[in-house]
NUVEX-759798 format. One record per residue (C-alpha): residue number from 1; x negated, y, z. Coordinates in nm, 2 decimals, padded with zeros to 4 digits. Example, Ala and Ser with C-alpha at 12.3 -4.5 7.8 and 13.67 -1.06 7.14 Angstrom:
residues 2
+-----+--------+--------+--------+
:   n :      X :      Y :      Z :
+-----+--------+--------+--------+
:   1 : -01.23 : -00.45 :  00.78 :
:   2 : -01.37 : -00.11 :  00.71 :
+-----+--------+--------+--------+
END
This chain:
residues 207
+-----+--------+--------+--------+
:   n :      X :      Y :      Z :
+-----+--------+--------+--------+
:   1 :  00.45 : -02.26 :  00.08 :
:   2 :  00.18 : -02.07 :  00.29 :
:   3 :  00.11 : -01.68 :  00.11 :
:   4 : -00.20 : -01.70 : -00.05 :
:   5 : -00.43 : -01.42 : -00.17 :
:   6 : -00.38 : -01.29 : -00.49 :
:   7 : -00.58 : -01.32 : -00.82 :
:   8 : -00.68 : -00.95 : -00.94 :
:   9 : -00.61 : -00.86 : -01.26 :
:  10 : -00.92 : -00.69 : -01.32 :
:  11 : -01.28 : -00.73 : -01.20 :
:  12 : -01.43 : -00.55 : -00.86 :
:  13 : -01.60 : -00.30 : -01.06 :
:  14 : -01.33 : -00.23 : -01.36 :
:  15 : -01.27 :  00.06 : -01.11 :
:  16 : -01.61 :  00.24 : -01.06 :
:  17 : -01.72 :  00.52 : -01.01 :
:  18 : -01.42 :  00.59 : -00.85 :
:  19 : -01.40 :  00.23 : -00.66 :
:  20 : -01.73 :  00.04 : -00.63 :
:  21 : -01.75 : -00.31 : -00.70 :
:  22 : -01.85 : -00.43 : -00.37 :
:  23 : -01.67 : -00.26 : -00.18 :
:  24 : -01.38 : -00.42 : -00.38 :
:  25 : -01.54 : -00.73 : -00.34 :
:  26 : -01.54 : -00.72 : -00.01 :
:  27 : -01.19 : -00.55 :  00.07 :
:  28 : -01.03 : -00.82 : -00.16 :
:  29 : -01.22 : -01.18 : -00.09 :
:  30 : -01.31 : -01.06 :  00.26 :
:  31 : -01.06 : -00.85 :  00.43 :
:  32 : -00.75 : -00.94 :  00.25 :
:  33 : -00.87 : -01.28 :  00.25 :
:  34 : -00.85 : -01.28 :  00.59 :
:  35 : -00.53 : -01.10 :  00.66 :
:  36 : -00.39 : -01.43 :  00.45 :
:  37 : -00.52 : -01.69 :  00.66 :
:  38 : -00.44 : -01.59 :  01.00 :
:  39 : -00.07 : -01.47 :  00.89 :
:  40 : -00.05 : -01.82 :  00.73 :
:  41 : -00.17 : -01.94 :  01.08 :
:  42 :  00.08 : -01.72 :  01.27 :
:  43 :  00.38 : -01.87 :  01.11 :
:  44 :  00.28 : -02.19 :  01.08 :
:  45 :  00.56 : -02.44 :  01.26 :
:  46 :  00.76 : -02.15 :  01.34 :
:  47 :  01.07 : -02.02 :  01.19 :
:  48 :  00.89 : -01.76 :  00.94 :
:  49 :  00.74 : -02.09 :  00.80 :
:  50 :  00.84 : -02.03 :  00.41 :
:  51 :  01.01 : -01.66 :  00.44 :
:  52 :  00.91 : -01.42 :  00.22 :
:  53 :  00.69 : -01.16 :  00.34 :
:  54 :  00.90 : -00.85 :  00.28 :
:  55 :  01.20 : -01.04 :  00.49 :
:  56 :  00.91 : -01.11 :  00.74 :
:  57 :  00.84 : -00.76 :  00.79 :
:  58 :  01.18 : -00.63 :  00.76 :
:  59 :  01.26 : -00.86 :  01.04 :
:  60 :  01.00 : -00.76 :  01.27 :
:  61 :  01.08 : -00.47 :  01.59 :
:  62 :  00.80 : -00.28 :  01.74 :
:  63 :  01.01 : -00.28 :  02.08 :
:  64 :  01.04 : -00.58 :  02.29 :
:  65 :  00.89 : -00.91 :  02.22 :
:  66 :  00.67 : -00.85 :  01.92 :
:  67 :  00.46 : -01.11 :  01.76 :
:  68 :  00.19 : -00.90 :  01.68 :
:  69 : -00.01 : -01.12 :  01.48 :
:  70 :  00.24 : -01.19 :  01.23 :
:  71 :  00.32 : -00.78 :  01.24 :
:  72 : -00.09 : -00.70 :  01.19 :
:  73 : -00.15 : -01.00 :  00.95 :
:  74 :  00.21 : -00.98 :  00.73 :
:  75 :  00.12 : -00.59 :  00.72 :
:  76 : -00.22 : -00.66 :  00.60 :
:  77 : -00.10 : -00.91 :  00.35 :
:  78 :  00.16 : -00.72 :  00.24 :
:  79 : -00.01 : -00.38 :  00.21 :
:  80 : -00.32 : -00.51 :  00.00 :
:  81 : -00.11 : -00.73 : -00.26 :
:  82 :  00.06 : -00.40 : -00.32 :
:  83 : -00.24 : -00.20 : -00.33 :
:  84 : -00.42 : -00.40 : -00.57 :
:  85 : -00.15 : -00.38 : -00.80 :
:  86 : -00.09 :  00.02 : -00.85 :
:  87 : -00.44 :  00.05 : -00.89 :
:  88 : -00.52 :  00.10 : -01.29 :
:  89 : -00.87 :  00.00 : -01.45 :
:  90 : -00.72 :  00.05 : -01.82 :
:  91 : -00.53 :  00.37 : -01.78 :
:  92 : -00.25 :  00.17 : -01.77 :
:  93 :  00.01 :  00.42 : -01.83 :
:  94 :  00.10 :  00.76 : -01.73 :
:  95 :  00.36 :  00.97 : -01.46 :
:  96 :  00.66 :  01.04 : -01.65 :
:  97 :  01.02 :  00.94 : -01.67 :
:  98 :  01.25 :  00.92 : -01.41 :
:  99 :  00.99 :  00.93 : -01.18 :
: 100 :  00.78 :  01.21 : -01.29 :
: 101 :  01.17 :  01.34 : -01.22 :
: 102 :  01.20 :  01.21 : -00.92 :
: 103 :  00.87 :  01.38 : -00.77 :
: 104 :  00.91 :  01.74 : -00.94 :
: 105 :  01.31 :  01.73 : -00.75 :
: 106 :  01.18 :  01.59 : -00.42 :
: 107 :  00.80 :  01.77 : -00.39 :
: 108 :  00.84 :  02.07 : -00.68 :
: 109 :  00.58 :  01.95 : -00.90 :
: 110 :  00.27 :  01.67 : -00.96 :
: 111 :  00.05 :  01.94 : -00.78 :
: 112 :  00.27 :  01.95 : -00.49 :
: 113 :  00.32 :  01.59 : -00.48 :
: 114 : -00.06 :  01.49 : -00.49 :
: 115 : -00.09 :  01.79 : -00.24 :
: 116 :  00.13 :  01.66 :  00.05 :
: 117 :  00.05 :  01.24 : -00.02 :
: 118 : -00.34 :  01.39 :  00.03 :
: 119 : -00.26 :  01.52 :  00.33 :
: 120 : -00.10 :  01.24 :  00.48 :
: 121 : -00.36 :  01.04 :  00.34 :
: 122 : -00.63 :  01.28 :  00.50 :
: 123 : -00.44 :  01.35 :  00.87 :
: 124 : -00.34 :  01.00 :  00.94 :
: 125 : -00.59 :  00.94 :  01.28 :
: 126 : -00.82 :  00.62 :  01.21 :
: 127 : -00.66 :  00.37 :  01.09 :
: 128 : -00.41 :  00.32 :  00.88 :
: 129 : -00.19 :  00.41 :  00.54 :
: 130 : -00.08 :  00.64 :  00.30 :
: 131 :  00.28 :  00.58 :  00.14 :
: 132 :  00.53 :  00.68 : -00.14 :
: 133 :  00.85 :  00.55 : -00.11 :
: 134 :  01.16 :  00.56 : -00.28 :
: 135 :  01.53 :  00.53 : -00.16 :
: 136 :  01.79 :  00.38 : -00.32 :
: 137 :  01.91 :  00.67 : -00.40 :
: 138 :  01.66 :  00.76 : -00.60 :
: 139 :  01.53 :  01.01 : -00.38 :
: 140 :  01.14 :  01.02 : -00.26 :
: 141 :  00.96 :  01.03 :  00.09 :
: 142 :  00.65 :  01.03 :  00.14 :
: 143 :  00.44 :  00.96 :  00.49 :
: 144 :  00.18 :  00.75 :  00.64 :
: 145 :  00.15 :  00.51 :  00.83 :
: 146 : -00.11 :  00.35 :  01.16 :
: 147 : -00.32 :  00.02 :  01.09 :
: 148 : -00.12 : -00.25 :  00.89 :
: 149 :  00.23 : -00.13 :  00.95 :
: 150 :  00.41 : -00.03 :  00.67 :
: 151 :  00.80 :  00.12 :  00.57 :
: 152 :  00.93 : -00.21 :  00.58 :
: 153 :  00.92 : -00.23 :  00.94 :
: 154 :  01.16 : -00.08 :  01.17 :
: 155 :  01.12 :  00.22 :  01.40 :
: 156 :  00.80 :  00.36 :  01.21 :
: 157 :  00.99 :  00.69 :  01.13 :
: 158 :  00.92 :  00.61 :  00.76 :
: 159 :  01.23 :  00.45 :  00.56 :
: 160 :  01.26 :  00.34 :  00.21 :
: 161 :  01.08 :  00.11 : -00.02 :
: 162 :  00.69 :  00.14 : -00.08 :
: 163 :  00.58 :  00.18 : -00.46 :
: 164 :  00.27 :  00.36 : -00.41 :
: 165 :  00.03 :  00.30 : -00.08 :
: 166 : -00.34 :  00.41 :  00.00 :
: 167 : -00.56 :  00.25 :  00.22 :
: 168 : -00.74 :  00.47 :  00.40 :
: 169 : -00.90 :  00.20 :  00.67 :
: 170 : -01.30 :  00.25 :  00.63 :
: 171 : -01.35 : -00.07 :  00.53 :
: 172 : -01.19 :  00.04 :  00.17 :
: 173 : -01.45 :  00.35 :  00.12 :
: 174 : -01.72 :  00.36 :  00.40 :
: 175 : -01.97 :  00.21 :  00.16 :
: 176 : -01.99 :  00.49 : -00.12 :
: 177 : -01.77 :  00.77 :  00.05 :
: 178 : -01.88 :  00.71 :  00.43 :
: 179 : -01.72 :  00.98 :  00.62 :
: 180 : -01.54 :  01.19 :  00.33 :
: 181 : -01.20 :  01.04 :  00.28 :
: 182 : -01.13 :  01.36 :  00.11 :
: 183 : -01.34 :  01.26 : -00.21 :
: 184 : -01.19 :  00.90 : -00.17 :
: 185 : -00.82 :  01.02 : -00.20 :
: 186 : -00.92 :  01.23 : -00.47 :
: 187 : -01.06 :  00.95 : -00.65 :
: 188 : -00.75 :  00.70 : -00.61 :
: 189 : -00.55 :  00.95 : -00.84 :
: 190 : -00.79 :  00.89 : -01.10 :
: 191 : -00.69 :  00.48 : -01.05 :
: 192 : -00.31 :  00.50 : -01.06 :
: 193 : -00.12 :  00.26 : -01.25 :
: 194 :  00.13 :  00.42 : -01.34 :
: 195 :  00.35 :  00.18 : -01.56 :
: 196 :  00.36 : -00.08 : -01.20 :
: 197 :  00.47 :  00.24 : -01.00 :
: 198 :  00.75 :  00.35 : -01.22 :
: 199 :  00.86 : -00.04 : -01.23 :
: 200 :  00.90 : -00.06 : -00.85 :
: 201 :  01.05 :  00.30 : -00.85 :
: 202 :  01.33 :  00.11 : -01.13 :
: 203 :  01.31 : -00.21 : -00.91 :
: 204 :  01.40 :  00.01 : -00.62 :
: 205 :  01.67 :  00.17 : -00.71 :
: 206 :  01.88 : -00.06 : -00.93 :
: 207 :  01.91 : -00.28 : -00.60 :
+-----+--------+--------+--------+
END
């Protein structure tokens, strides 16, 4: 079955201020839309032709012969269906549990842990990703990522599996932040889902 771009739970401006509506407009029916069909074109007739996209991307090797636009479009795919899902319009739960636990062993507190995913939010040149990933271990990273790659890949210096990402490509801010991806990051804490975050942090490490 070709990937296909998901339905949002919510409507484009269910997270404003924080999120504007056309901006999510046109991240989701534009940009993500986009990724969709030219991944779906990439692996069309080939051997990725009905893989799922997390064994797509887990299969993929930055060195050698790289089919780049199955890495750029799965990454894009990938990282959006993800994003739109940890993103909460109905305060849709709160940090605690085993992974508020989690982040007060591995960063020494919420303040710390909002500190250090800022700055990799904030210092990751043009393009690209924010991530929080968990080991199966139970045990935290967190780091960011250029343009559509994501932790899934090999060789990115950035193991584990993603349960909280942050796009920080201008196209998902420039329209009411412009240049101050500072005051976007912010924002994005106010629009955590936390109840989907702590289900892929249990999803994570019960595999």
């Amino acid at each position: 079955m070709a990937f296909e771009l998901p339905k949002l739970g919510y409507a484009y401006d269910a997270l404003e201020p924080h999120i504007d509506a056309k901006t999510m407009e046109i991240h989701h029916s534009k940009h993500h839309q986009g990724y969709t069909n030219k991944l779906n074109a990439a692996v069309e007739g080939t051997d990725l032709e009905g893989v799922s996209i997390e064994d797509i991307l887990a299969s993929l090797n930055k060195e050698g012969q790289v089919n780049w636009a199955v890495r750029n479009n799965g990454g894009g795919y990938y990282n959006h269906c993800l994003f739109w899902e940890i993103l909460n319009p109905n305060d849709q739960g709160s940090l605690s549990g085993s992974l508020l636990n989690a982040i007060e062993k591995n960063f020494g507190g919420v303040d710390s842990f909002k500190a250090q995913f800022a700055k990799a939010a904030a210092t990751q040149f043009g393009s690209g990703w924010a991530w929080l990933c968990v080991h199966q271990d139970g045990s935290l990273e967190i780091c960011s990522t250029p343009n559509q790659d994501n932790p899934l890949m090999s060789g990115i210096g950035c193991g584990g599996t993603p349960i909280l990402g942050l796009d920080v490509w201008e196209h998902a801010y420039y329209l009411n932040y412009q240049n101050r991806r500072p005051d976007y990051i912010e924002a994005f804490f106010s629009v955590i889902n936390w109840n989907e975050v702590q289900k892929r942090y249990d999803t994570a490490t019960k595999n």
